[in-house]
C-alpha positions in Angstrom: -6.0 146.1 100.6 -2.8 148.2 99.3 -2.4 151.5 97.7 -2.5 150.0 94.4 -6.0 148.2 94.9 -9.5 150.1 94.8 -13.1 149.1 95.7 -15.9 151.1 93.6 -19.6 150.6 94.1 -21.6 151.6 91.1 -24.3 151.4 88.8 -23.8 148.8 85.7 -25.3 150.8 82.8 -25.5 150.0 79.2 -24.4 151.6 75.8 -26.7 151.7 73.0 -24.7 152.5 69.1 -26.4 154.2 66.4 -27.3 150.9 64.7 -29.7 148.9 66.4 -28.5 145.3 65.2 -24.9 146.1 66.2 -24.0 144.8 69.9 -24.6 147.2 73.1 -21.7 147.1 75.8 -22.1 147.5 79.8 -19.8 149.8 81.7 -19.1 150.7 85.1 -18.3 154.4 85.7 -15.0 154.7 88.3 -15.6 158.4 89.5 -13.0 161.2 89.3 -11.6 160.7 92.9 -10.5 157.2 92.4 -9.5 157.6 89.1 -6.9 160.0 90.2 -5.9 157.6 92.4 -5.5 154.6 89.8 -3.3 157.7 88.0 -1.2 158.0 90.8 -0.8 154.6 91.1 -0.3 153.4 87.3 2.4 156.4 87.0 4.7 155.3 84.6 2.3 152.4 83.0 -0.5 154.0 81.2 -1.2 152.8 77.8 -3.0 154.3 74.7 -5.5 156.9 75.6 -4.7 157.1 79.0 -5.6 153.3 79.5 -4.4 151.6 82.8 -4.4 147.8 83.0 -6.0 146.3 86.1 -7.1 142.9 87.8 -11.0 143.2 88.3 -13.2 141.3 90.6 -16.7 141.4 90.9 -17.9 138.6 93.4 -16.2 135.3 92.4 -15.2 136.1 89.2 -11.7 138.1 88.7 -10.3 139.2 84.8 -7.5 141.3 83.4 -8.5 144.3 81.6 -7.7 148.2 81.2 -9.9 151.2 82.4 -10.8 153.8 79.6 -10.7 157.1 80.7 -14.2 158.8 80.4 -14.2 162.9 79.7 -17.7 163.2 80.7 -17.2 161.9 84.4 -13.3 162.6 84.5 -13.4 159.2 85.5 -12.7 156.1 83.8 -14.8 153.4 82.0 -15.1 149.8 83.1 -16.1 147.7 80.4 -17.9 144.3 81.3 -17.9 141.2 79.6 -21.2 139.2 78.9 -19.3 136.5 80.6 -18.9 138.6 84.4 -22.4 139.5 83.5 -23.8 136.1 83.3 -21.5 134.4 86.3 -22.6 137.6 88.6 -26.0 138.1 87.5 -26.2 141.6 87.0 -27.4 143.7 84.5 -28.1 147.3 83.5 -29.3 149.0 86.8 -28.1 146.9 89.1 -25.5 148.6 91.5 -22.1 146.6 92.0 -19.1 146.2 94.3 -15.7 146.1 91.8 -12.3 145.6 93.7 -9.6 147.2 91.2 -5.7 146.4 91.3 -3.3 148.2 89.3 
C-alpha cells in the first residue's frame, strides 16, 4: 500500500428520505483522520463540494467513484451501489473492510 491508498473498516448504514416510495442509499462513513489524509493526498484534485475521486474495493469487487465530504463526522461519505451490495453481500449493519486509492 502507498500514501495515496487507505483501508477503512466500518459500518455500512442506510439513508432513509422524507418520502417513503423514493429510493434509500447505503453509505460508509471514512472518519476525520483518514479523510485528512485522502485531503492531503487529493491536493490539487478535489472536485465540487470538496469531492475526491477514488478506486474502491470491497472484497472482489473494485469501482471508480468520489467521497462526499460529511460535516457531521468531518469525514467523508462512501456511497454504495446496490450492485457492490449484492456481489459482497452486505447490508445495513454489517461492518466492512474498504481499500481506498486516490
Amino acid at each position: 500500500m502507498d500514501d495515496s491508498s487507505f483501508v477503512v473498516t466500518t459500518p455500512v448504514w442506510k439513508w432513509r428520505p422524507a418520502k417513503p416510495r423514493a429510493a434509500s442509499w447505503y453509505f460508509l462513513t471514512v472518519d476525520a483522520q483518514t479523510a485528512t489524509e485522502i485531503r492531503y493526498a487529493a491536493l490539487g484534485r478535489v472536485g465540487g463540494f470538496g469531492s475526491v475521486k477514488v478506486t474502491a474495493t470491497i472484497g472482489q469487487t473494485t469501482w471508480r467513484t468520489s467521497l462526499f465530504s460529511h460535516r457531521a463526522s468531518r469525514g467523508f461519505l462512501l456511497p454504495l451501489k446496490a450492485e457492490v451490495r449484492k456481489l459482497e453481500r452486505f447490508s445495513a449493519g454489517d461492518e466492512v473492510t474498504v481499500r481506498l486509492d486516490v
